[in-house]
Each structure stands twice: as structure tokens, then as C-alpha cells.
Backbone as XML, in Angstrom:
<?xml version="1.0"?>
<chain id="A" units="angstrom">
  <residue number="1" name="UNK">
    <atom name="N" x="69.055" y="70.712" z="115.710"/>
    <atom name="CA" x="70.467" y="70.843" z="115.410"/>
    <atom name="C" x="71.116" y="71.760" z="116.459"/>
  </residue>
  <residue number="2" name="UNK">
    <atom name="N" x="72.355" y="71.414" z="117.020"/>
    <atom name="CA" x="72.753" y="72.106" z="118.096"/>
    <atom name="C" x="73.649" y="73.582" z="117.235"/>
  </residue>
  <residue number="3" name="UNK">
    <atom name="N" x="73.325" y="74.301" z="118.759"/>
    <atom name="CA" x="74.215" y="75.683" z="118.174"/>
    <atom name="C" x="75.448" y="75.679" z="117.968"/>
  </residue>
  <residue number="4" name="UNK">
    <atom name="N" x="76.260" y="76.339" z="116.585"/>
    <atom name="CA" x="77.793" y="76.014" z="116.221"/>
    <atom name="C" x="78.335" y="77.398" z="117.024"/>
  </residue>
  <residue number="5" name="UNK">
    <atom name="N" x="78.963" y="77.555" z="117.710"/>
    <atom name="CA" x="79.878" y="78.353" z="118.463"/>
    <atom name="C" x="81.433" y="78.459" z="117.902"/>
  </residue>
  <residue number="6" name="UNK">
    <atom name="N" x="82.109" y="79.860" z="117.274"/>
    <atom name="CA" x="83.245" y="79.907" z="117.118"/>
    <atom name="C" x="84.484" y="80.209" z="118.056"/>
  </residue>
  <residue number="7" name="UNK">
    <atom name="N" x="83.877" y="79.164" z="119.249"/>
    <atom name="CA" x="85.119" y="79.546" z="120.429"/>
    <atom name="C" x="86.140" y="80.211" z="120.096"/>
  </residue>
  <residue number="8" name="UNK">
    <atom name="N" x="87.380" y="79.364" z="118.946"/>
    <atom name="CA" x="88.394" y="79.364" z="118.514"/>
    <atom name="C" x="88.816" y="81.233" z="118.335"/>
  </residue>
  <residue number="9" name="UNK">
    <atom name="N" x="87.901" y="81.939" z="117.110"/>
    <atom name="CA" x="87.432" y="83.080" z="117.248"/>
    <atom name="C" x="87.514" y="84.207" z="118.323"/>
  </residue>
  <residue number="10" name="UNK">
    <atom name="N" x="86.409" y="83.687" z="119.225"/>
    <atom name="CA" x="86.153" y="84.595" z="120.460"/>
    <atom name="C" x="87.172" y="84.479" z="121.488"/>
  </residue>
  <residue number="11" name="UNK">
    <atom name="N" x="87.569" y="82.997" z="121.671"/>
    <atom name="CA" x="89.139" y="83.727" z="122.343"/>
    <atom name="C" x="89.909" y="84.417" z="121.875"/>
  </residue>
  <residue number="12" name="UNK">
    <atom name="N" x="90.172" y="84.325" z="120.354"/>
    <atom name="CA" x="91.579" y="85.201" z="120.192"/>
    <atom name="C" x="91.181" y="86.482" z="119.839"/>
  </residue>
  <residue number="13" name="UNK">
    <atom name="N" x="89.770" y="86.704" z="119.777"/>
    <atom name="CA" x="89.509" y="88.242" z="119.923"/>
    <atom name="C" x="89.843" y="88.463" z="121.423"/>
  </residue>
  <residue number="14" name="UNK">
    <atom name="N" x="89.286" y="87.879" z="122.550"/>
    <atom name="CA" x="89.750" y="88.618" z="124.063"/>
    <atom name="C" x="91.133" y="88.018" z="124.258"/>
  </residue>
  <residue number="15" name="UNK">
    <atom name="N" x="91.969" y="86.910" z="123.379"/>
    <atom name="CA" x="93.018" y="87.094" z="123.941"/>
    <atom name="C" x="93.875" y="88.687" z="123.608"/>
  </residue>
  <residue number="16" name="UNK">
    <atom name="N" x="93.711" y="88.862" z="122.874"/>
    <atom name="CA" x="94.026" y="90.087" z="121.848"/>
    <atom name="C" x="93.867" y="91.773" z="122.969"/>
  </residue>
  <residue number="17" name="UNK">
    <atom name="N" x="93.096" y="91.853" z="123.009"/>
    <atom name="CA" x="92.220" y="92.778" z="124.057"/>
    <atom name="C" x="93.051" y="92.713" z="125.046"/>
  </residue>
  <residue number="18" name="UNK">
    <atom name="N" x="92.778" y="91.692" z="125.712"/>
    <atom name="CA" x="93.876" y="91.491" z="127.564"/>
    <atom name="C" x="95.350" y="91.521" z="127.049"/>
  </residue>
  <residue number="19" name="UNK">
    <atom name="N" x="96.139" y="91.233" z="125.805"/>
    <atom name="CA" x="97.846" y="91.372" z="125.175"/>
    <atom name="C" x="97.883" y="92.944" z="125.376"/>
  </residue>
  <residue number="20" name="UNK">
    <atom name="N" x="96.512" y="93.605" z="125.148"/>
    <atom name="CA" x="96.733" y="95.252" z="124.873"/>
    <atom name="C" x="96.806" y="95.856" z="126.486"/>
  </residue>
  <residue number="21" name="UNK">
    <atom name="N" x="96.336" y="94.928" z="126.913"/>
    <atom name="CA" x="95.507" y="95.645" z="127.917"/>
    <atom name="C" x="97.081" y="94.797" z="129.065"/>
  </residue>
  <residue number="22" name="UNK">
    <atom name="N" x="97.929" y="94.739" z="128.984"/>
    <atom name="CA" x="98.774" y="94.416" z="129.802"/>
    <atom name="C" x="99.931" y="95.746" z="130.147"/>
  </residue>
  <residue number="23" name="UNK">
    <atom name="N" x="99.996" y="95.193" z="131.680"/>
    <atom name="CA" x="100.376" y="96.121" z="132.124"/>
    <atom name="C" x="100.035" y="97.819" z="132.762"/>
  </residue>
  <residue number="24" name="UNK">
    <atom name="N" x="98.386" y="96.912" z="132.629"/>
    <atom name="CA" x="97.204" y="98.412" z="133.139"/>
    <atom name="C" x="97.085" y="97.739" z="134.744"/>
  </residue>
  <residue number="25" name="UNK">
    <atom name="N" x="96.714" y="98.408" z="135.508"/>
    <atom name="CA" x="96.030" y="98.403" z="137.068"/>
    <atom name="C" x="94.959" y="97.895" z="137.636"/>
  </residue>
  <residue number="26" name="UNK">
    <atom name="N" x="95.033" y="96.951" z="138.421"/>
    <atom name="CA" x="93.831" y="96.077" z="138.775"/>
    <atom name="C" x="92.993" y="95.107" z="137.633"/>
  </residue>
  <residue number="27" name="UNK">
    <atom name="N" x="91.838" y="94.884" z="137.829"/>
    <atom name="CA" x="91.451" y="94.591" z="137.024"/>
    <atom name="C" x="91.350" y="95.127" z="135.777"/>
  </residue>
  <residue number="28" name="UNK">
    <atom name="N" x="91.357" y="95.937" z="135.002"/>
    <atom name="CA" x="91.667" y="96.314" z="133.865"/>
    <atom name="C" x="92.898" y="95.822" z="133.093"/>
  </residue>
  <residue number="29" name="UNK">
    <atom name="N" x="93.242" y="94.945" z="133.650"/>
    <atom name="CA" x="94.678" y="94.181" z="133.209"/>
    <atom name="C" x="93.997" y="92.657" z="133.141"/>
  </residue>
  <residue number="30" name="UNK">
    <atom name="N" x="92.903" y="92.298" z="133.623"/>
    <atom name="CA" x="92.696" y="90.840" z="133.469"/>
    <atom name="C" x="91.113" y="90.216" z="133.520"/>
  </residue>
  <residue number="31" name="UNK">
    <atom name="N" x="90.368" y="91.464" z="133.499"/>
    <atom name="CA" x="88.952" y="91.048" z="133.227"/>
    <atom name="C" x="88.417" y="91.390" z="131.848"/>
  </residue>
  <residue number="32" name="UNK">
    <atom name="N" x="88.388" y="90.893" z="131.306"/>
    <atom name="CA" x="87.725" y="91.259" z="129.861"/>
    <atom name="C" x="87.089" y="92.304" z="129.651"/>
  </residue>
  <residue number="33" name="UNK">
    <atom name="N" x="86.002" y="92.157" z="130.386"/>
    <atom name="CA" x="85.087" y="93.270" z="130.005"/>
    <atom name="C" x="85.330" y="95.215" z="130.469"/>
  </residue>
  <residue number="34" name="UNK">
    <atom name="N" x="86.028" y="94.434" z="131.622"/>
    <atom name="CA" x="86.865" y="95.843" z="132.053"/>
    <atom name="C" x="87.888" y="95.969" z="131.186"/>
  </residue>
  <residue number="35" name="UNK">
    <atom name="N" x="88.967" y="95.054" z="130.851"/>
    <atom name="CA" x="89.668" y="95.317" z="130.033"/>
    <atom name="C" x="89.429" y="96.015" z="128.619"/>
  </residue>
  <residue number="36" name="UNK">
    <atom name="N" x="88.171" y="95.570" z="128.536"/>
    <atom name="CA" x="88.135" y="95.817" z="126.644"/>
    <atom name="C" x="87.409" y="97.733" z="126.874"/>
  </residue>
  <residue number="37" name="UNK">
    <atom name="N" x="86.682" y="97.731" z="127.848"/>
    <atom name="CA" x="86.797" y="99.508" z="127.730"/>
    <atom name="C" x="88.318" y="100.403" z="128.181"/>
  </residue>
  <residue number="38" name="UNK">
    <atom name="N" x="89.003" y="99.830" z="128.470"/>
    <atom name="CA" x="90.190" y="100.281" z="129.047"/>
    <atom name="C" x="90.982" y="100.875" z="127.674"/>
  </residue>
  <residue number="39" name="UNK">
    <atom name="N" x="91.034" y="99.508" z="127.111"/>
    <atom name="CA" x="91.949" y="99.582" z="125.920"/>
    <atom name="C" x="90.998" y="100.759" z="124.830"/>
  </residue>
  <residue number="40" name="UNK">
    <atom name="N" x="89.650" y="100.148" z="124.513"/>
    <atom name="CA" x="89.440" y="101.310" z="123.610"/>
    <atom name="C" x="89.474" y="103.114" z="124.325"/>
  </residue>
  <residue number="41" name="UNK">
    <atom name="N" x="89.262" y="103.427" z="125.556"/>
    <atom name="CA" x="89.446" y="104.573" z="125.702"/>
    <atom name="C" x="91.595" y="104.814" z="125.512"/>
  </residue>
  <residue number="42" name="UNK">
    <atom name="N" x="92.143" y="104.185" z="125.761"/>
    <atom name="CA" x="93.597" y="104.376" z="125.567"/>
    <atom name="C" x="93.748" y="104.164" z="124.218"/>
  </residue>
  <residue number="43" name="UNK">
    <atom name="N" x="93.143" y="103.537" z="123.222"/>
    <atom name="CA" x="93.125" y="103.883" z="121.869"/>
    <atom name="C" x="92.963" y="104.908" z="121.067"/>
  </residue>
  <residue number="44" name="UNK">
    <atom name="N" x="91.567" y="105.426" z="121.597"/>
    <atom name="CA" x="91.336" y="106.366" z="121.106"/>
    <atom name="C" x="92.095" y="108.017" z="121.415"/>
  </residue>
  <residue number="45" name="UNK">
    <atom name="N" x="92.699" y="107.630" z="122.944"/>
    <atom name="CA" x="93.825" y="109.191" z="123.397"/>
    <atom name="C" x="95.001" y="109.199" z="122.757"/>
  </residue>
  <residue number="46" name="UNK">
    <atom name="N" x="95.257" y="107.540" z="122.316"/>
    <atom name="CA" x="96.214" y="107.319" z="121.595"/>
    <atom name="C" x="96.134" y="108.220" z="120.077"/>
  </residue>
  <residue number="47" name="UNK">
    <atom name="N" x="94.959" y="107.977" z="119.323"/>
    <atom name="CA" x="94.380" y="108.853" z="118.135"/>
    <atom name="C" x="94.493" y="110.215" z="118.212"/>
  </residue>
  <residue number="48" name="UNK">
    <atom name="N" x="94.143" y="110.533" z="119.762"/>
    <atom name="CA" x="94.110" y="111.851" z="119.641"/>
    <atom name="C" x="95.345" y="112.986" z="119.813"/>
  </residue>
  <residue number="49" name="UNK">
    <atom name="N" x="96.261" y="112.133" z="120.724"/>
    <atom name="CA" x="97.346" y="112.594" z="120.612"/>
    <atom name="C" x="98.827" y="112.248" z="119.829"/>
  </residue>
  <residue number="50" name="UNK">
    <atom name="N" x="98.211" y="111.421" z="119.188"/>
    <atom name="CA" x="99.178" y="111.752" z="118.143"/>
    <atom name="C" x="99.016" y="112.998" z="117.260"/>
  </residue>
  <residue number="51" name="UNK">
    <atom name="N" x="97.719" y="113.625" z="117.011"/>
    <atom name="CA" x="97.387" y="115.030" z="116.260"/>
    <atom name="C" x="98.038" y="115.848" z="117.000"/>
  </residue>
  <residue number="52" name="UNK">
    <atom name="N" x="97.824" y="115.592" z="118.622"/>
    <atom name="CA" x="97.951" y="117.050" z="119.718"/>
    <atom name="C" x="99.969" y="117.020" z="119.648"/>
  </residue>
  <residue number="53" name="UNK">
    <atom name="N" x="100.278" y="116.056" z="119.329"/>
    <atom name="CA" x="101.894" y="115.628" z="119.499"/>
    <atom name="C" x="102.784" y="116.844" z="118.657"/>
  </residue>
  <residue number="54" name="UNK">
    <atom name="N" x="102.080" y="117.194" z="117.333"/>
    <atom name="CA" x="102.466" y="117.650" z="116.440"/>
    <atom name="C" x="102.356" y="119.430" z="116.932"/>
  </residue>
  <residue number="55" name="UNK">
    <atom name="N" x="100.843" y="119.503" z="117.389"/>
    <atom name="CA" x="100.837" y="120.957" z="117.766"/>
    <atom name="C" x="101.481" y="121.092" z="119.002"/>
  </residue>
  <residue number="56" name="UNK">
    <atom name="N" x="101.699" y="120.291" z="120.035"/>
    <atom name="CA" x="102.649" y="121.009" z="121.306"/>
    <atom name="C" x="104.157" y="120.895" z="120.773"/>
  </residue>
  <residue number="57" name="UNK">
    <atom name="N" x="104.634" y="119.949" z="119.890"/>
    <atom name="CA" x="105.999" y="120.159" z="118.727"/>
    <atom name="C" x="106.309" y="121.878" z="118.638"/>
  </residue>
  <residue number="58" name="UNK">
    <atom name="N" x="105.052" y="122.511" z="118.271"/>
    <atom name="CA" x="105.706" y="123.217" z="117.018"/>
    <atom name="C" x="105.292" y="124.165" z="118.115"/>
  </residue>
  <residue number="59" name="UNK">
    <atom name="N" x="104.349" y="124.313" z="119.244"/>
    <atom name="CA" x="104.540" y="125.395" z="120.272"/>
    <atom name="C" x="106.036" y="125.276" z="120.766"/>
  </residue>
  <residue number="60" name="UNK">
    <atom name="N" x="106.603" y="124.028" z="120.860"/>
    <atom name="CA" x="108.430" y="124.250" z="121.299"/>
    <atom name="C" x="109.156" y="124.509" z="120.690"/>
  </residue>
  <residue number="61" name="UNK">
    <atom name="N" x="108.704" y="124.611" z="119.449"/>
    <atom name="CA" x="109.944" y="125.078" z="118.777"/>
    <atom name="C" x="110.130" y="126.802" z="118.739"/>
  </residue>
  <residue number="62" name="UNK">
    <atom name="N" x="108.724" y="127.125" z="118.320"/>
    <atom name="CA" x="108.065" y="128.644" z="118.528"/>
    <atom name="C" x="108.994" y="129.614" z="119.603"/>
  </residue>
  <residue number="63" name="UNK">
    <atom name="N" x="108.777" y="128.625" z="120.613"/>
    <atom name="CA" x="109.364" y="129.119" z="121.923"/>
    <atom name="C" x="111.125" y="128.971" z="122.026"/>
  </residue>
  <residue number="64" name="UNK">
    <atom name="N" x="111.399" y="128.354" z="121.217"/>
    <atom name="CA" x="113.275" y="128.120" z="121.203"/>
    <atom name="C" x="113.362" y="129.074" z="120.579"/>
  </residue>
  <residue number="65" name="UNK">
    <atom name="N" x="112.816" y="129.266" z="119.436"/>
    <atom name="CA" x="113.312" y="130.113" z="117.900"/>
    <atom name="C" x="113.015" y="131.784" z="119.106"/>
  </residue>
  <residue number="66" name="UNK">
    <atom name="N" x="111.962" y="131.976" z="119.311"/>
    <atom name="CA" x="111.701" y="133.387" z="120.377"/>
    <atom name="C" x="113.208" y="133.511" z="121.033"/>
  </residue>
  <residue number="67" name="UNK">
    <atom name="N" x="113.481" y="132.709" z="122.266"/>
    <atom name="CA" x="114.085" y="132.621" z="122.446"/>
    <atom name="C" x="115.507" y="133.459" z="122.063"/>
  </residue>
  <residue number="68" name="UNK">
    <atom name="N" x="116.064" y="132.471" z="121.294"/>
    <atom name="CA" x="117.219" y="132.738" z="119.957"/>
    <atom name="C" x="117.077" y="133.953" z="119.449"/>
  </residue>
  <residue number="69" name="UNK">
    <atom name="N" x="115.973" y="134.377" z="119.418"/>
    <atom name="CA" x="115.880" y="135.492" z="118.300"/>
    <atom name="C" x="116.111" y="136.828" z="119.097"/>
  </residue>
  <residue number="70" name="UNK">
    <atom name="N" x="115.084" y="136.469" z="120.549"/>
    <atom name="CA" x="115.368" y="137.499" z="121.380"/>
    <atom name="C" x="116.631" y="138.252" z="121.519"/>
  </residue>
  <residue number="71" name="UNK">
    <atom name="N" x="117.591" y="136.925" z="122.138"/>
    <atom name="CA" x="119.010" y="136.873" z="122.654"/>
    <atom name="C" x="119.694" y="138.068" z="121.363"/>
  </residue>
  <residue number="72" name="UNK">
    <atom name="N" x="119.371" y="137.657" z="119.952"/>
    <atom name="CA" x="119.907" y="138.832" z="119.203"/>
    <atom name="C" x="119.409" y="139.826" z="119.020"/>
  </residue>
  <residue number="73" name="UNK">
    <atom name="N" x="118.796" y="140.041" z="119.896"/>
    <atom name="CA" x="117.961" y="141.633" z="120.009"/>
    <atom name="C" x="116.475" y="141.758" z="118.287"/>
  </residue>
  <residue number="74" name="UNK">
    <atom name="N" x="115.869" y="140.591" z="118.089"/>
    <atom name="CA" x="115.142" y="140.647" z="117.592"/>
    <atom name="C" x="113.477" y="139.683" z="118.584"/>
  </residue>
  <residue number="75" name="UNK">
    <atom name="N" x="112.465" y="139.943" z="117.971"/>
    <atom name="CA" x="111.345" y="139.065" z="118.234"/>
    <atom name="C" x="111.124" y="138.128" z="117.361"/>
  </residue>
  <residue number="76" name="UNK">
    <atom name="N" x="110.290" y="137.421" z="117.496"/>
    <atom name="CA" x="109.993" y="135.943" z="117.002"/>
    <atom name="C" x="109.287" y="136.013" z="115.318"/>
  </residue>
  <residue number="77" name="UNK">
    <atom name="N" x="108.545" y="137.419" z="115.880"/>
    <atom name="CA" x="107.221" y="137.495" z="114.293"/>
    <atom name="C" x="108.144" y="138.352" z="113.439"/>
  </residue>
  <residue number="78" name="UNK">
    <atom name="N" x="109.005" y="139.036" z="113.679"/>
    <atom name="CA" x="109.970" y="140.042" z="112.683"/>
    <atom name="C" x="111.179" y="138.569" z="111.949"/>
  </residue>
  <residue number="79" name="UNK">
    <atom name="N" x="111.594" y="137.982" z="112.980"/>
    <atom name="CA" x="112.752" y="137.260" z="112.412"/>
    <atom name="C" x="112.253" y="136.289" z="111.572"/>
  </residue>
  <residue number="80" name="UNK">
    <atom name="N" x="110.986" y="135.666" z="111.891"/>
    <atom name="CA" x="110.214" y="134.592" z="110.562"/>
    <atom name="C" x="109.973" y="135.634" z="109.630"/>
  </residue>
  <residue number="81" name="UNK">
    <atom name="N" x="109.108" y="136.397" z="109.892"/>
    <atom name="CA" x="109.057" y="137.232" z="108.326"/>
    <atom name="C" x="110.227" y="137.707" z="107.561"/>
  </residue>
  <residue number="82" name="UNK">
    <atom name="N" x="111.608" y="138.313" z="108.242"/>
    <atom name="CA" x="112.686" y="138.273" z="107.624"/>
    <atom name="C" x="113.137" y="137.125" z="106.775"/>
  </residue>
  <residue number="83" name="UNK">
    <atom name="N" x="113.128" y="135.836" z="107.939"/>
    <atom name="CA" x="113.617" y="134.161" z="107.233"/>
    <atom name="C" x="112.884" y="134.263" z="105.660"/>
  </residue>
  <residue number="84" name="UNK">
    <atom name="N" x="111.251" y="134.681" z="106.031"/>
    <atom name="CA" x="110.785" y="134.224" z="104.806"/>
    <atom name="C" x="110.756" y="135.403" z="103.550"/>
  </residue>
  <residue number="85" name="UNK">
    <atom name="N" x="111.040" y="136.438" z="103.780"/>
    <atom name="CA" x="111.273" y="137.237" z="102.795"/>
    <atom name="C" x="112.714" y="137.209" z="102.550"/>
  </residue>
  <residue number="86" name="UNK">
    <atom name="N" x="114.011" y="136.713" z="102.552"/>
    <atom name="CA" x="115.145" y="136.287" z="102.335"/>
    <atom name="C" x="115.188" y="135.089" z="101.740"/>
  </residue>
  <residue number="87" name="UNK">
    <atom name="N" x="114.044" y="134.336" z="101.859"/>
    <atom name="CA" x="113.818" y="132.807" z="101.336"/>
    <atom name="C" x="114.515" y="131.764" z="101.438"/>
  </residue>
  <residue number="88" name="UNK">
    <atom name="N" x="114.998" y="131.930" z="102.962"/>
    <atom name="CA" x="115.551" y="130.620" z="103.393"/>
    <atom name="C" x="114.887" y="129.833" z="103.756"/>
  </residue>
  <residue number="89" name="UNK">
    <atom name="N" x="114.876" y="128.748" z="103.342"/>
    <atom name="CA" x="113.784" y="127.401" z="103.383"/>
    <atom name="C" x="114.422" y="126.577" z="104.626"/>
  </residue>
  <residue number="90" name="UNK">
    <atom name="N" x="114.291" y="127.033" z="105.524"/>
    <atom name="CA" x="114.611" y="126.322" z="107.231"/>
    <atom name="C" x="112.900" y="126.153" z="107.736"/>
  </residue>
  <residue number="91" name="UNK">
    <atom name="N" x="112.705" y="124.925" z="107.785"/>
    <atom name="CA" x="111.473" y="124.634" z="108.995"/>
    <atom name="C" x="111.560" y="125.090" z="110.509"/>
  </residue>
  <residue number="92" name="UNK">
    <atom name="N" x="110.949" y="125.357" z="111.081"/>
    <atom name="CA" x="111.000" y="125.697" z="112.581"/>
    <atom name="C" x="111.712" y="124.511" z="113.231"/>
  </residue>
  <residue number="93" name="UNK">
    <atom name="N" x="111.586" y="123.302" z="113.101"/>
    <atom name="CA" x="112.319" y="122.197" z="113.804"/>
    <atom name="C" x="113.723" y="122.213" z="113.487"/>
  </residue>
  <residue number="94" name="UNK">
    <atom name="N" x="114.569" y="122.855" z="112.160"/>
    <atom name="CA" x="115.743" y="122.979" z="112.069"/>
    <atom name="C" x="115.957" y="124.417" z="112.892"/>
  </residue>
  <residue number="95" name="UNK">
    <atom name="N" x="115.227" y="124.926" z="112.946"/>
    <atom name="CA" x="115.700" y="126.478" z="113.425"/>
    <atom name="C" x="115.670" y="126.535" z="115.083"/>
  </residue>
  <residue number="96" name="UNK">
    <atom name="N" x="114.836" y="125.773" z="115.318"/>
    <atom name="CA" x="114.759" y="125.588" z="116.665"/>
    <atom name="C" x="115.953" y="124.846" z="117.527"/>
  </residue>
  <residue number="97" name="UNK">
    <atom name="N" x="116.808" y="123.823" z="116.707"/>
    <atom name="CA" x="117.489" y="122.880" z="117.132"/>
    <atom name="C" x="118.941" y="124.003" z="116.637"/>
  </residue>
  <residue number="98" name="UNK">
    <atom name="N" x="119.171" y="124.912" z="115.921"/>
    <atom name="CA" x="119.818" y="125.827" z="115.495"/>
    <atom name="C" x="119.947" y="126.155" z="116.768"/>
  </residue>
  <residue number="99" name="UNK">
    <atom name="N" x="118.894" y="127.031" z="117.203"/>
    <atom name="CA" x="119.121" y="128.073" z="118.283"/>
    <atom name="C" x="119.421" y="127.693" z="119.365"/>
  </residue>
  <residue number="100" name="UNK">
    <atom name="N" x="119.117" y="126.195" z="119.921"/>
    <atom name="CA" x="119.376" y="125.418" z="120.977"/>
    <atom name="C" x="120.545" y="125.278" z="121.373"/>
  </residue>
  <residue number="101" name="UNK">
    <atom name="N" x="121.370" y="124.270" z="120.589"/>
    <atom name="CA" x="122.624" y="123.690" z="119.620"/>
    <atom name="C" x="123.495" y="124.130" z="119.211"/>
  </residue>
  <residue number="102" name="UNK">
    <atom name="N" x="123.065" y="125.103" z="118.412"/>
    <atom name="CA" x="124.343" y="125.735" z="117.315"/>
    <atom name="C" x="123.987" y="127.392" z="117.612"/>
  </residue>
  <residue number="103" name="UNK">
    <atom name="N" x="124.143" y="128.180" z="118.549"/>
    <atom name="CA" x="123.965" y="129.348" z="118.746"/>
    <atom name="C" x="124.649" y="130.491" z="117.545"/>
  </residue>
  <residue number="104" name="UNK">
    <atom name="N" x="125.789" y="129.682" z="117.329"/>
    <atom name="CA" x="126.672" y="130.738" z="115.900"/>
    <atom name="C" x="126.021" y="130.439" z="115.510"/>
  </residue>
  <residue number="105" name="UNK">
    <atom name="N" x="125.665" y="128.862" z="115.074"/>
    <atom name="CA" x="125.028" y="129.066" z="113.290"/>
    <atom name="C" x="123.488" y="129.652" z="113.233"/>
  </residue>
  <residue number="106" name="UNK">
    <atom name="N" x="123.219" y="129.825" z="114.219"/>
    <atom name="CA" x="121.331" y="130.679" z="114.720"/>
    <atom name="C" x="121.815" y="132.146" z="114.697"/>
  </residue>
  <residue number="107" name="UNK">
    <atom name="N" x="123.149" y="132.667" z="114.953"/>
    <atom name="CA" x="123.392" y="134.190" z="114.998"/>
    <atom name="C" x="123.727" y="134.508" z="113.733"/>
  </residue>
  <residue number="108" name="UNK">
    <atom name="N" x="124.099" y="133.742" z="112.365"/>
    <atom name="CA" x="124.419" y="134.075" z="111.275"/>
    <atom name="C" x="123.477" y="133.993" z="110.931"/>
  </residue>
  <residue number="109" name="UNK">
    <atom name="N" x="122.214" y="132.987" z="111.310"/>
    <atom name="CA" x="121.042" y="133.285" z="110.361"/>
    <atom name="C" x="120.589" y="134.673" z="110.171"/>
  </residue>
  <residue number="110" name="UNK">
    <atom name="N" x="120.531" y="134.942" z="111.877"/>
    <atom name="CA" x="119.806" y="136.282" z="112.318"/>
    <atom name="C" x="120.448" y="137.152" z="111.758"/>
  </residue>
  <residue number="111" name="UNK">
    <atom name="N" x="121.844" y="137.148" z="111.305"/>
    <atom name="CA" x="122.805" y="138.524" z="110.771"/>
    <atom name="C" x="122.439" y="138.503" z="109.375"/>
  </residue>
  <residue number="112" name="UNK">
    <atom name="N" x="122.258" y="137.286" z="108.429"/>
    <atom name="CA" x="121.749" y="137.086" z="107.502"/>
    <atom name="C" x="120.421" y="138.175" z="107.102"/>
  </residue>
  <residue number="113" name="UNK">
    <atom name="N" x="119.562" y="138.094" z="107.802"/>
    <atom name="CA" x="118.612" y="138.647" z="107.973"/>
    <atom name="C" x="117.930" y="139.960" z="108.397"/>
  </residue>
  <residue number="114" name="UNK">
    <atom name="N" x="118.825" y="140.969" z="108.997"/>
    <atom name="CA" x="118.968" y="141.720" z="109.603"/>
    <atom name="C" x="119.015" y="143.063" z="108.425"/>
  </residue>
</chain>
């Protein structure tokens, strides 16, 4: 009995692979086998930086809010502990875009707080 082969299958797994893999450099854009390590290492940086996305986020915001806080003659670790012993419920991404943006409404926080 001859061997059943799921061509149908195995192309649209490597068509799949080379769709991902478009728009990469040299062969890694059109050889399969090069292609298909291409894509899983860009998958997986893909995985990884979406985690790292979040922590270099919140190092910028860190650094706006410093910033801001400086400018009113405070530091970064006094004015969060103020925010949070006053119990204003501002995330760093609103406070950051505050201090950027809206410099009054970042100097009333800080007077708020003071």
C-alpha cells in the first residue's frame, strides 16, 4: 500500500511560516527552513518584549514625574510618598503625562501635597 502524504497540510503550515516571515532579508524571507528559525527567534523577542515594554514604560514615566517634581523643588521618592499618604489615586502614567502636558495641573498636585 503506498504512503498517504498530507501535502495539502504541509504546505499551509510553510505557507504560513514564509506570510510571517515576509519582509525579513535575504533568504530568511523565502527559504523555509531558514525562514522557519527566523520567525521563531522573532517570536519569541516578540514574547519577551512585550514584558520588557511595560518595565522601560514605567522607567519613563519615573523619569518625567522626577523631573516635574524636581522643577518644584521636590524629589521623586518624597513626592510619591506624599501622593500616597494624601491618597490620591493617580498612576504614574497619568502623573507622568501631567508633568509633561499639563505643568499647572502637575504644580497643584505638588502644592496639594506639600
Amino acid at each position: 500500500m503506498p504512503r498517504s502524504v498530507n501535502s495539502v497540510a504541509s504546505k499551509a503550515r510553510r505557507k504560513k511560516i514564509l506570510k510571517m516571515a515576509k519582509g525579513y532579508f535575504g533568504r530568511r524571507k523565502n527559504v523555509f527552513t531558514v525562514a522557519k528559525n527566523a520567525v521563531e527567534k522573532g517570536l519569541s523577542y516578540a514574547y519577551r518584549d512585550r514584558r520588557a515594554k511595560k518595565r522601560t514604560f514605567r522607567r519613563l514615566w519615573i523619569a518625567r514625574i522626577n523631573a516635574g517634581a524636581r522643577q518644584q523643588g521636590m524629589s521623586y521618592s518624597t513626592f510619591m510618598h506624599a501622593v500616597n499618604e494624601k491618597g490620591i489615586d493617580l498612576n504614574r502614567k497619568v502623573l507622568a503625562d501631567l508633568a509633561m502636558n499639563h505643568p499647572a495641573a502637575f504644580k497643584a498636585i505638588v502644592d496639594a501635597v506639600k
